[in-house]
N, C-alpha and C positions, 0 to 999 in steps of 0.2 A: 611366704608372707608372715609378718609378726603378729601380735594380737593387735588391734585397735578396739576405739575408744566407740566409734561410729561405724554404721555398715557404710557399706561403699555404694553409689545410687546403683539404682535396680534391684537389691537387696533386703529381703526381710527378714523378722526371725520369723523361724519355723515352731520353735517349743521350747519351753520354758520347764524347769522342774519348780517345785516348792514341796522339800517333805513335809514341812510344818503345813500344809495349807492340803494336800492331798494324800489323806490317813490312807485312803486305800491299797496306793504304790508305795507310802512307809510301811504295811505292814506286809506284803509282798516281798519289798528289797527285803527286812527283817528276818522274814519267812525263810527266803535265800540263804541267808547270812547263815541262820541255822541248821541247815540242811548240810552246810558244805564246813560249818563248824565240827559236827558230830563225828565226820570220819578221822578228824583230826585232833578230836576232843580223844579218840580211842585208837589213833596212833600216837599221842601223847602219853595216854595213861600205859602202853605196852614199855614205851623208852622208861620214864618216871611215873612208877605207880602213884596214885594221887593217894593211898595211903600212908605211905614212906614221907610224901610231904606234907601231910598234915598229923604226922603222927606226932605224940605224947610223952616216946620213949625218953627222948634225950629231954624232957623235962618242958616247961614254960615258956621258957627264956628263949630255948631255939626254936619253938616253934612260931611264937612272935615276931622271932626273929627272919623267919623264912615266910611267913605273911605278909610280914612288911615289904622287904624285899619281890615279892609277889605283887604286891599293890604298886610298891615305887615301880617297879618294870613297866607295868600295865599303863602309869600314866606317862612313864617316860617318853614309852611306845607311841600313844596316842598324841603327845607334845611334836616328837619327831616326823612323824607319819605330816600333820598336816604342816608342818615347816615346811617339807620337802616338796609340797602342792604349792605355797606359797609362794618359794622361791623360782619355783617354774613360772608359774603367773608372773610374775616380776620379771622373768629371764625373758620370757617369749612377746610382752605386753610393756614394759614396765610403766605401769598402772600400780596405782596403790594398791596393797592388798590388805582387805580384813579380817583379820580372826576373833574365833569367839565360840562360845559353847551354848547351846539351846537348853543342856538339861539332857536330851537323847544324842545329841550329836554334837564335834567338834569340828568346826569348820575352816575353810581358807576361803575367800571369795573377791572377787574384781568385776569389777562393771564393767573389763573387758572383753571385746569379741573375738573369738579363736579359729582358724581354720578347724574343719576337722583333725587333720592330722597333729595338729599343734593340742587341741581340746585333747586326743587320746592321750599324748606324751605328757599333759599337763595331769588330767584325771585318773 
C-alpha cells in the first residue's frame, strides 16, 4: 500500500510527534544524538586529528579554507539528507512535500499517511 492522503474507515491515528511542541522528547532525541555522536566524534579525531585540521601551520588562508569547506560539507549534508526524505514521501505518497528549517531542525514533511513499513523506508 502507498501512502495516502486519508486513513481508510476503521482507522485512526495512534500518535503524533511535534519536537517543537514536546521539549521533553527534543531533549531526549538530542541526548541520544550525543551519546552516539561521541564515539564517533573519537573515531574521527584517531582517522583526522582535529588538530591537523584546525591547525595554523600552513598559514590563514588554509585554514579558512578548510573551515569553510567544513561548514559547506556540513550544510551540503544536511540539504541532501532531507531531499532524500523528501523524495521518498513523494515516491511512496506522491503528496506534496514540505521543507523548511525551525532554527534546531531541517525538515521534509507531508500530510500523508504511511504504512508502517513504508514510514521506516521513508524515515
Amino acid at each position: 500500500m502507498r501512502g495516502t492522503l486519508t486513513l481508510p474507515d476503521g482507522y485512526a491515528g495512534l500518535c503524533s510527534i511535534d519536537l517543537q511542541k514536546d521539549k521533553r522528547l527534543a531533549l531526549l532525541i538530542n541526548g541520544l544524538a550525543l551519546l552516539i555522536a561521541l564515539p564517533l566524534v573519537f573515531l574521527g579525531n584517531r582517522i583526522v586529528p582535529l588538530r591537523t585540521l584546525f591547525s595554523m601551520d600552513d598559514g590563514f588562508g588554509f585554514y579558512f579554507l578548510r573551515l569553510g569547506m567544513l561548514t559547506a560539507g556540513y550544510a551540503a549534508y544536511v540539504v541532501l539528507h532531507e531531499l532524500v526524505h523528501g523524495v521518498c514521501m513523494k515516491y511512496f505518497s506522491g503528496a506534496p512535500v514540505r521543507y523548511g528549517f525551525t532554527g534546531l531542525y531541517a525538515y521534509a514533511g507531508s500530510e500523508a499517511y504511511f504504512t508502517k513499513k513504508r514510514y521506516f523506508s521513508v524515515y
